[in-house]
N, C-alpha and C positions, 0 to 999 in steps of 0.2 A: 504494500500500500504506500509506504512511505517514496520507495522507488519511483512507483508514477506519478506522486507528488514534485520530486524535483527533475523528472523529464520531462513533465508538462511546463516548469520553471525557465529550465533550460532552453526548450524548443520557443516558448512567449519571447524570452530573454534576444536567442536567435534573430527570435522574428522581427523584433524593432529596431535590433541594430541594424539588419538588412532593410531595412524601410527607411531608416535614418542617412546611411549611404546611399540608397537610391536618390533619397531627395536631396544630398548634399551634391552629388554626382548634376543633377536636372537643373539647379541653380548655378552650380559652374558651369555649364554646357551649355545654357539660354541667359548667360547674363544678368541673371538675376541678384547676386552676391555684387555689391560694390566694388569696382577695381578689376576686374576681370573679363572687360571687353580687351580685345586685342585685335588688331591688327589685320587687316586681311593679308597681306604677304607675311603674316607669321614674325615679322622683324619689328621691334620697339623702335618708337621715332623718339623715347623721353625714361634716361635712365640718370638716377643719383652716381655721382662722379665723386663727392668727398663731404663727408661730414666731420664738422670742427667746433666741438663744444668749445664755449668762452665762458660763462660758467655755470650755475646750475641750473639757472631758467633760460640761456639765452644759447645759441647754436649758428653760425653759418654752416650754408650746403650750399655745394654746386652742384648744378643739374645742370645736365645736355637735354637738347632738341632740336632733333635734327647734326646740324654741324655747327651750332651754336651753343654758347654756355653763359648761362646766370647763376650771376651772385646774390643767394636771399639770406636772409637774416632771420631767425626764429625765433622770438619769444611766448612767454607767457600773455603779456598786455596785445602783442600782435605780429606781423610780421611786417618785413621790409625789404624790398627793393635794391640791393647794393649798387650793379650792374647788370645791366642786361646786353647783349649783341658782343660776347667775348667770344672769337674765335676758339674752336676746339683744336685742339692738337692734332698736327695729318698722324704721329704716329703714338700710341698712349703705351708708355712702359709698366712691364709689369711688376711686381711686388718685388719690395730691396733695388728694385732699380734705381738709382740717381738718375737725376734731368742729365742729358747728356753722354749721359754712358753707357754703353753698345752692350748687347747683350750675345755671348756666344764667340 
């Protein structure tokens, strides 16, 4: 008796996690979830480039768009504007890299 008490548990249990991945599955898949429209050639035109806390409520990031890059400013009270129309770099070095120094 007890047996078919926690297989009936188990199989419930089962069953809404599988309901809860379907539906988590259907809202990424139709756009429904914030932030997960993309692209029709599958390529990002708008990816964070560097984040630089300044201190504990306040942040610059540079972001790219396209082959352009902006300097914003993040705070608590609001955000700001630093630069905008700063060329991106033709080639972006990878990690440990120095400006300038060849890799390989």
């Amino acid at each position: 008796m007890e047996f078919t008490t926690y297989f009936k548990f188990m199989l419930a249990l089962a069953f809404v996690l599988g309901l809860i991945g379907v539906m988590a599955w259907g809202a990424r898949r139709f756009g429904v979830l914030r932030g997960t429209v993309r692209a029709a050639s599958g390529k990002r035109r708008i990816e964070i480039v560097e984040i630089a806390p300044i201190d504990s409520k306040r942040k610059l990031m540079l972001v790219r768009r396209d082959q352009t890059e902006h300097l914003l400013l993040l705070g608590a009270t609001g955000d700001l504007v630093i630069e905008t129309g700063i060329a991106a770099p033709a080639e972006i070095p990878g990690p440990g890299v120095q400006s300038g120094q060849t890799v390989g």
